[in-house]
C-alpha positions as YAML, in Angstrom:
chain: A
units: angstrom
residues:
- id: 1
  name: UNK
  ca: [-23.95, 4.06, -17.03]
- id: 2
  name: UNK
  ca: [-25.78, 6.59, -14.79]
- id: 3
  name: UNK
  ca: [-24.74, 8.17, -12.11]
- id: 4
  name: UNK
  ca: [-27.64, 9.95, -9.81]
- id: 5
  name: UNK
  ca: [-26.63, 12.80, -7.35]
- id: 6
  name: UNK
  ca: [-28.05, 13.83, -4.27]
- id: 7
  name: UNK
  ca: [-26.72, 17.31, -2.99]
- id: 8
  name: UNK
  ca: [-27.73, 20.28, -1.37]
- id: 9
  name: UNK
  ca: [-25.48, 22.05, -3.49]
- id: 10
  name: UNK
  ca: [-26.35, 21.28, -7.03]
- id: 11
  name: UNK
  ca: [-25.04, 23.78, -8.52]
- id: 12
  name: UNK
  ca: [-21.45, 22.13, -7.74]
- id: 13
  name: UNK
  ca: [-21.78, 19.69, -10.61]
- id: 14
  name: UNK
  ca: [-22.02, 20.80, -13.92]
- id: 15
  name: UNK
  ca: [-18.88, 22.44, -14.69]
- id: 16
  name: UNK
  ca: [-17.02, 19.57, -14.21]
- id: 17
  name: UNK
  ca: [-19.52, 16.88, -15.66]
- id: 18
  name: UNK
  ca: [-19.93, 19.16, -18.71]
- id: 19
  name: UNK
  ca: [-16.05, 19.43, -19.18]
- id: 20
  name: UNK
  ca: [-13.53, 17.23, -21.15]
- id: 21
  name: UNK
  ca: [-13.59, 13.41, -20.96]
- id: 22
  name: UNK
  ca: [-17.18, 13.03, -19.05]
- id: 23
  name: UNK
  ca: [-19.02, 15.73, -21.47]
- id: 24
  name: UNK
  ca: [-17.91, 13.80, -24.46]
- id: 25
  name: UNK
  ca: [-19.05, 10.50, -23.09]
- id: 26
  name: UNK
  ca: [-22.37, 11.51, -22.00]
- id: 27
  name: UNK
  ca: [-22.44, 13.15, -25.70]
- id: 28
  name: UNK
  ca: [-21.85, 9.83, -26.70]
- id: 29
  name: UNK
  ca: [-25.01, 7.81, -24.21]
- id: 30
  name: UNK
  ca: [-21.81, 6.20, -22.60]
- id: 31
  name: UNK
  ca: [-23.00, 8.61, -19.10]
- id: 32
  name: UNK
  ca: [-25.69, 9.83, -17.96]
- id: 33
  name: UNK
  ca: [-26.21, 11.74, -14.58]
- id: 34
  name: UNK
  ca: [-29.00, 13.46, -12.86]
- id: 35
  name: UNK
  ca: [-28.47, 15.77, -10.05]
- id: 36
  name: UNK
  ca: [-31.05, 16.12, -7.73]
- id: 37
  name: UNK
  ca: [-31.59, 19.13, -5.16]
- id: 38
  name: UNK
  ca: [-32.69, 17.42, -1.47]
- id: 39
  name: UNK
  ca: [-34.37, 20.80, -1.05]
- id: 40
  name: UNK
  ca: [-36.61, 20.26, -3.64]
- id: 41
  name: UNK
  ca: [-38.20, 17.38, -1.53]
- id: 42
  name: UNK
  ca: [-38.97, 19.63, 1.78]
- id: 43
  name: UNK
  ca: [-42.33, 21.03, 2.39]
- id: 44
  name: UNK
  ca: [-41.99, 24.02, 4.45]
- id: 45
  name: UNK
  ca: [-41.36, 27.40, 3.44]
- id: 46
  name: UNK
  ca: [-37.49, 27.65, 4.44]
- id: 47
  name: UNK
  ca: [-36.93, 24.66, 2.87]
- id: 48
  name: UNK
  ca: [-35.53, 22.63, 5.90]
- id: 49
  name: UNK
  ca: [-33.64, 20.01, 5.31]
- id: 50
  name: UNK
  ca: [-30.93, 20.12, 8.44]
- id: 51
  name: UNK
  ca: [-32.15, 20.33, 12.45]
- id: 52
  name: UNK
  ca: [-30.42, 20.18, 16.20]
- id: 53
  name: UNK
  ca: [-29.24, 16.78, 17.20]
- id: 54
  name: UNK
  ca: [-31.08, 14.99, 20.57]
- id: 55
  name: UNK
  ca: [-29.35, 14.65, 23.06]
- id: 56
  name: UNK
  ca: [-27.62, 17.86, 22.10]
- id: 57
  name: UNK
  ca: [-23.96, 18.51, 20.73]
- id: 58
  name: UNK
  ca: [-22.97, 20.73, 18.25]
- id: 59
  name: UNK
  ca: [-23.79, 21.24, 14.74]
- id: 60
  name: UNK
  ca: [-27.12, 19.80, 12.56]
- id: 61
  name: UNK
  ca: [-27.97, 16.72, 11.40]
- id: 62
  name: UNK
  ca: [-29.74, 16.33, 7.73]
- id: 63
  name: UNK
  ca: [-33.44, 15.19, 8.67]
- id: 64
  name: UNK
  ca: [-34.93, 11.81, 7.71]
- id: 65
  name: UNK
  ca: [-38.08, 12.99, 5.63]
- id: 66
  name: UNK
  ca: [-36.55, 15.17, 2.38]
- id: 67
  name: UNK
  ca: [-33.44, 12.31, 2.01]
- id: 68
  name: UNK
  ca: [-36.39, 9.58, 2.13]
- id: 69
  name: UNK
  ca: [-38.44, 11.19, -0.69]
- id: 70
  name: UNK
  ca: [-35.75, 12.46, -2.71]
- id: 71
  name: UNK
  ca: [-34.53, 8.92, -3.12]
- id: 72
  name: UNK
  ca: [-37.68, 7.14, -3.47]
- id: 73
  name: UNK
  ca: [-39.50, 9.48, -5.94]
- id: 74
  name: UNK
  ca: [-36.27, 8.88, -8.29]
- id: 75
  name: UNK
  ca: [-34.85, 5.68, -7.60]
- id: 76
  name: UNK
  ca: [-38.36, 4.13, -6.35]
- id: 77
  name: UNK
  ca: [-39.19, 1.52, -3.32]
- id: 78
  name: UNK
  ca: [-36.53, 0.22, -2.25]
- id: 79
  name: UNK
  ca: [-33.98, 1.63, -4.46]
- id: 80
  name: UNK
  ca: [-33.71, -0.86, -7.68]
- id: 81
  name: UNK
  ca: [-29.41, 0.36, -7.65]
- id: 82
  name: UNK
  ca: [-26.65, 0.79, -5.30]
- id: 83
  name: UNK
  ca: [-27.17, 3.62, -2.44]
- id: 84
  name: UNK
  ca: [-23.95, 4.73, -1.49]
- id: 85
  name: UNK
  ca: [-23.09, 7.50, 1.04]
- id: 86
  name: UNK
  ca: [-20.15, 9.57, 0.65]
- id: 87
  name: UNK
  ca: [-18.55, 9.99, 4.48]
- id: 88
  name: UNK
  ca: [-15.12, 9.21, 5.95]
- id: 89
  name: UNK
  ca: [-16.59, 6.34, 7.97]
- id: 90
  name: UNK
  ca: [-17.13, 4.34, 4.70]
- id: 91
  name: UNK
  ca: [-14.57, 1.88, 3.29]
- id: 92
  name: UNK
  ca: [-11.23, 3.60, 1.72]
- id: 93
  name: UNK
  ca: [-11.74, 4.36, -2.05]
- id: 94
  name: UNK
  ca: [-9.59, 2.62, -4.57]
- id: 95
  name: UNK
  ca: [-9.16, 1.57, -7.89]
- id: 96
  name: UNK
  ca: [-10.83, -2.23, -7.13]
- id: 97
  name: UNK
  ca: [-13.46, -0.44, -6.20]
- id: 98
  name: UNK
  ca: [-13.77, 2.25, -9.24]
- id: 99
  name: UNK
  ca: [-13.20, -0.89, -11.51]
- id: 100
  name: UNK
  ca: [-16.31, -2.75, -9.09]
- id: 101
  name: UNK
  ca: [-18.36, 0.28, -9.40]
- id: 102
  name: UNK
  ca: [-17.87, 0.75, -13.18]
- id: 103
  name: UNK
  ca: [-19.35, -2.97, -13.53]
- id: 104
  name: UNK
  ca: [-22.55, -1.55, -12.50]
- id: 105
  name: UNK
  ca: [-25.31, -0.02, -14.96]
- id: 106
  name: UNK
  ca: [-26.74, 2.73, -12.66]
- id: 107
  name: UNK
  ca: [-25.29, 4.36, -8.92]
- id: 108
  name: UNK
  ca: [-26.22, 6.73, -6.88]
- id: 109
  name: UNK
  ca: [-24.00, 9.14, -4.69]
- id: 110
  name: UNK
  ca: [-25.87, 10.97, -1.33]
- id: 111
  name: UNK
  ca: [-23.79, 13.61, -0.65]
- id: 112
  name: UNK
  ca: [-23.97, 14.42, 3.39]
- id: 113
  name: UNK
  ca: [-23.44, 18.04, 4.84]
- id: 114
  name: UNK
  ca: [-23.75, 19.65, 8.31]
- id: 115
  name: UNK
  ca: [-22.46, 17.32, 11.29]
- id: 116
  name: UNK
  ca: [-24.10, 14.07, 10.05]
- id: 117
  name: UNK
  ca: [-27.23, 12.31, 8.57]
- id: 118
  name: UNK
  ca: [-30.18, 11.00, 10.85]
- id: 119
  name: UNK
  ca: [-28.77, 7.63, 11.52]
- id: 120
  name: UNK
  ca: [-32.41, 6.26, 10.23]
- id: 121
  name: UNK
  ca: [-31.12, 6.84, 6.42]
- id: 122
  name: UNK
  ca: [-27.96, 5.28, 6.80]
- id: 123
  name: UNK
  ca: [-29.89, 2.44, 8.31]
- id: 124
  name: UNK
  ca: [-32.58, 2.15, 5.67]
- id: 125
  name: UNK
  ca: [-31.33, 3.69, 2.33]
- id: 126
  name: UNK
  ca: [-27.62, 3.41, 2.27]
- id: 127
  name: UNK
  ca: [-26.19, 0.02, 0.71]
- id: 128
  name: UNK
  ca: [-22.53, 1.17, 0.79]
- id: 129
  name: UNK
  ca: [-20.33, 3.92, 2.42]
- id: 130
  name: UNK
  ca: [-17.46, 5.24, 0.63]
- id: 131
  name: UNK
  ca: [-14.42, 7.40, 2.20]
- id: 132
  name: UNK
  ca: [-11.69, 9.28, 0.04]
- id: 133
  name: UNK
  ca: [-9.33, 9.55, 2.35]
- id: 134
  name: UNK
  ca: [-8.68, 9.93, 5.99]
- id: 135
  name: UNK
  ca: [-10.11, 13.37, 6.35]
- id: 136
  name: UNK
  ca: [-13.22, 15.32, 6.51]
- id: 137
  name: UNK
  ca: [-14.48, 17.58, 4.45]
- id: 138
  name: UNK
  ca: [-17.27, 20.23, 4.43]
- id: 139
  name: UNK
  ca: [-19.38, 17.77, 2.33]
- id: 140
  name: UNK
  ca: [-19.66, 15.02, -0.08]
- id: 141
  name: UNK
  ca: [-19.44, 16.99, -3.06]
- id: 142
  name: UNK
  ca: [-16.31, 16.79, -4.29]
- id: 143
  name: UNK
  ca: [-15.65, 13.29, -2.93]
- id: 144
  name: UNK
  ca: [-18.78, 12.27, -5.35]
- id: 145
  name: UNK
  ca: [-17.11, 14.05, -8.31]
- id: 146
  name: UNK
  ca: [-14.05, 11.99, -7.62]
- id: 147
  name: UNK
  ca: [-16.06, 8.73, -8.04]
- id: 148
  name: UNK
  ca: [-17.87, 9.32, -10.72]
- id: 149
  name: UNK
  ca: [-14.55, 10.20, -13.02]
- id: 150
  name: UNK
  ca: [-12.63, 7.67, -11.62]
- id: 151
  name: UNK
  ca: [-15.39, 4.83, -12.06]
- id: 152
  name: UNK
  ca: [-15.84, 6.26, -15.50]
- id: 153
  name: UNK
  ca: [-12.60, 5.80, -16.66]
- id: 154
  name: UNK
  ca: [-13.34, 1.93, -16.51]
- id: 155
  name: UNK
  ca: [-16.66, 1.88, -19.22]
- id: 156
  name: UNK
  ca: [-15.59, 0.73, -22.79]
- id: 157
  name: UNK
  ca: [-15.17, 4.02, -24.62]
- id: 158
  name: UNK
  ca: [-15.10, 6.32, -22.13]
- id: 159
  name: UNK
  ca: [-11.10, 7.10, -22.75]
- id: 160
  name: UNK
  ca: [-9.86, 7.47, -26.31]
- id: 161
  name: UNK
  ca: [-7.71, 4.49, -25.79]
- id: 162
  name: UNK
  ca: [-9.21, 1.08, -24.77]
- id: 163
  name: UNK
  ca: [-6.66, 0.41, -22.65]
- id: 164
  name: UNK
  ca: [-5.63, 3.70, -21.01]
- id: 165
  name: UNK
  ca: [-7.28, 3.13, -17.24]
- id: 166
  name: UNK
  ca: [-5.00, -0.20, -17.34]
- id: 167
  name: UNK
  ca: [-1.81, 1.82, -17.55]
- id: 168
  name: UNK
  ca: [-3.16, 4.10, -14.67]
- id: 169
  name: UNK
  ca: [-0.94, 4.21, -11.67]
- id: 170
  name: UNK
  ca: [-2.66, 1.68, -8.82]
- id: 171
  name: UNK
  ca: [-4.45, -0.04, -11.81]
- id: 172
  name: UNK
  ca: [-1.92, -3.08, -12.11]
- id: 173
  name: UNK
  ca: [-0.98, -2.59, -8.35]
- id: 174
  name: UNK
  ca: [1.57, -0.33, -9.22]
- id: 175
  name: UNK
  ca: [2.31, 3.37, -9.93]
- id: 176
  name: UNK
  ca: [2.84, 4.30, -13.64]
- id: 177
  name: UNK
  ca: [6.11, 4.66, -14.92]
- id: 178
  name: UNK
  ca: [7.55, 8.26, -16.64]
- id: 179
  name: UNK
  ca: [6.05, 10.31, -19.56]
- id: 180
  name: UNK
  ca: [7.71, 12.53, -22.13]
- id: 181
  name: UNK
  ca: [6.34, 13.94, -25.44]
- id: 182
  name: UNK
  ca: [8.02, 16.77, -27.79]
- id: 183
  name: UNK
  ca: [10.75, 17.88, -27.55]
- id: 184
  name: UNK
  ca: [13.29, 15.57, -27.91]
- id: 185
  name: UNK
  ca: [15.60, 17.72, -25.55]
- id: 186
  name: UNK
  ca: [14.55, 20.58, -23.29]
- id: 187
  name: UNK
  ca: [17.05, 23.02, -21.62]
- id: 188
  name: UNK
  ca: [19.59, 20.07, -21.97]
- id: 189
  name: UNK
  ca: [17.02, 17.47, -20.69]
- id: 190
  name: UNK
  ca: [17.09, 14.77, -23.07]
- id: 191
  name: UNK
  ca: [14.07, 12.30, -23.66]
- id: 192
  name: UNK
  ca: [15.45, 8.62, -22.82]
- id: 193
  name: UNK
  ca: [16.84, 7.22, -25.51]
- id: 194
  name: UNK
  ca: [15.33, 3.80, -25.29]
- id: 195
  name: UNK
  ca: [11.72, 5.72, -26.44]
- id: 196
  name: UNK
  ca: [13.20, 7.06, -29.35]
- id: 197
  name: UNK
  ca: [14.15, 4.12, -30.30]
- id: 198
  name: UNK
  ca: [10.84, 2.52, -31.67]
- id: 199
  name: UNK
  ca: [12.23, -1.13, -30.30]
- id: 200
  name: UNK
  ca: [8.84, -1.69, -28.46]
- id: 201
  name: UNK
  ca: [10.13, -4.92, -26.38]
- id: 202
  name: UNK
  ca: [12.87, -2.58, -24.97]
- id: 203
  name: UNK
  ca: [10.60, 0.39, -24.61]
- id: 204
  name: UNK
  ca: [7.66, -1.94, -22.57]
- id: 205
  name: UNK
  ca: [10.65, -3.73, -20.58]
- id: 206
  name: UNK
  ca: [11.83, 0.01, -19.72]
- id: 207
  name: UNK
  ca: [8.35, 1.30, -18.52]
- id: 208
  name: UNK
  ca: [8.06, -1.88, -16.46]
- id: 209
  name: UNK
  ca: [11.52, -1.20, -14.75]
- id: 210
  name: UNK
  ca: [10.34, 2.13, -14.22]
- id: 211
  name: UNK
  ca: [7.22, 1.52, -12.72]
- id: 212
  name: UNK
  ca: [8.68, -1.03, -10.41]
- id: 213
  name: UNK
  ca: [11.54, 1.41, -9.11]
- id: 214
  name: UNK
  ca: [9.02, 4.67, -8.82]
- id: 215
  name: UNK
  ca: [6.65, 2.11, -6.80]
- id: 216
  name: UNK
  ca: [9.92, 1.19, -4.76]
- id: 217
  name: UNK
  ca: [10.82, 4.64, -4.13]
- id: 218
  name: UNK
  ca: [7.25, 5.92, -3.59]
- id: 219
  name: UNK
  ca: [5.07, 3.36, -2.59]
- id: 220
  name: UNK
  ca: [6.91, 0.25, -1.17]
- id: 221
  name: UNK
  ca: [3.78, -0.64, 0.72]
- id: 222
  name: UNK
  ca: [1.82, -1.79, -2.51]
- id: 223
  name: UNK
  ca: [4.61, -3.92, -3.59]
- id: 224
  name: UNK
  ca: [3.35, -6.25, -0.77]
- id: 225
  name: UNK
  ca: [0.01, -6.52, -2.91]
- id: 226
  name: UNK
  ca: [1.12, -6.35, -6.49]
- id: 227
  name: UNK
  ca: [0.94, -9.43, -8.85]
- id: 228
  name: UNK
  ca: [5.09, -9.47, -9.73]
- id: 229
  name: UNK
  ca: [5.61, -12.11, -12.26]
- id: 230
  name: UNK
  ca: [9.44, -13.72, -12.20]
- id: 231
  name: UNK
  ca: [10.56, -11.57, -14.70]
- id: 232
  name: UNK
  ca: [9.52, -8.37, -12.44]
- id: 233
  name: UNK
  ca: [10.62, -10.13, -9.12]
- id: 234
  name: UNK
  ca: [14.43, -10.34, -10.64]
- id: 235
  name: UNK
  ca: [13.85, -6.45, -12.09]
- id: 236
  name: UNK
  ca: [13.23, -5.70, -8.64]
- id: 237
  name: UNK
  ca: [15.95, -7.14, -7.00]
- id: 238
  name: UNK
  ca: [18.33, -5.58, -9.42]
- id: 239
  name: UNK
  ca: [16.48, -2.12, -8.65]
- id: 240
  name: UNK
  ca: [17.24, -2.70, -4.85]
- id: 241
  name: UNK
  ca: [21.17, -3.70, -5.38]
- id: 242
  name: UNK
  ca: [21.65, -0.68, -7.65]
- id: 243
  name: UNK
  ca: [20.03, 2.07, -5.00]
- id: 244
  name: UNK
  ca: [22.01, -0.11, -2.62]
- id: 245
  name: UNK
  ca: [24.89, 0.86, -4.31]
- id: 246
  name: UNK
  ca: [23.57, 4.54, -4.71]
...
């Protein structure tokens, strides 16, 4: 998959694309990305790429011209992939979405500064807004590092198990039940006894009990949305008449 980057601060990207999981997959021709400096398309001395907003107000605006030739000299006329804008007016990031995303064989990612984009671009390039969160940040930056790892996760052979983004917390509709590696027993804390116990139906009925509990405690708004089958509906129940009794 590629991933195409539009930034006015470049320089942002590759220590984290050339670390861990995403250097090794690019290694591999499972990623590729190409980060492109909107600066480089301007044609004045200064490099412009921001200017005052009409009809005043404070703050600049990111001009139409260097996002319209950026775009088209490397994705061409229109755009032969998905456009999508990173700014908290776009539709709340998720793991559907990451698992959508990861369907497709190339994306790009504008990343926005100042107080805003000419509304021109978001009329005529963008094909998709994407929010992290209900906040704002300085830029689009980090929000378009957060996409790109978390779509990744979803392309065969991007994680060294096959089926490690299904586990995720979120991925089943739920979040992901407890971890533990060596030692056996730290400062008196003992490992669970049922994962030492290399019975694998008890140790998967476990991490399902845990997972529905931790989503109880943590998250009881995504238990509304989760796919429960019966077994997990009586789990549940017996989770809420044991913190009941708690």
């Amino acid at each position: 998959m590629r991933f195409d980057i539009f930034t006015l601060l470049p320089e942002i990207f590759p220590p984290y694309l050339q670390s861990s999981i995403l250097q090794k997959a690019a290694a591999r021709g499972l990623l590729e990305f190409g980060i492109h400096n909107i600066r480089d398309y301007t044609h004045d001395k200064h490099h412009t790429t921001d200017d005052t907003p009409y009809g005043g107000g404070g703050g600049m605006v990111m001009k139409p011209e260097p996002m319209f030739e950026a775009l088209e000299s490397v994705l061409g006329i229109p755009p032969a992939c998905p456009v999508i804008m990173l700014t908290p007016q776009g539709r709340v990031f998720n793991q559907n979405i990451a698992r959508e995303l990861a369907g497709k064989e190339h994306v790009a990612l504008v990343c926005g500064r100042y107080e805003g984009i000419d509304e021109r671009i978001r009329e005529n390039l963008i094909t998709d807004e994407i929010s992290i969160g209900d906040y704002v940040l300085t830029g689009g930056e980090l929000p378009a590092l957060i996409l790109v790892d978390a779509i990744s996760r979803h392309i065969p052979g991007v994680l060294g198990d096959p089926t490690g983004a299904d586990d995720d917390s979120h991925a089943s509709g739920l979040l992901e039940y407890p971890h533990y590696t060596r030692p056996p027993e730290f400062r008196g804390w003992k490992v669970p006894d049922v994962l030492l116990s290399g019975d694998h139906a008890k140790i998967d009925k476990w991490r399902r009990e845990q997972s529905l509990a931790r989503t109880l405690a943590k998250r009881p708004d995504m238990l509304e949305n989760a796919t429960l089958s019966e077994s997990d509906k009586k789990m549940l129940k017996a989770i809420k008449e044991k913190m009941k009794d708690e």
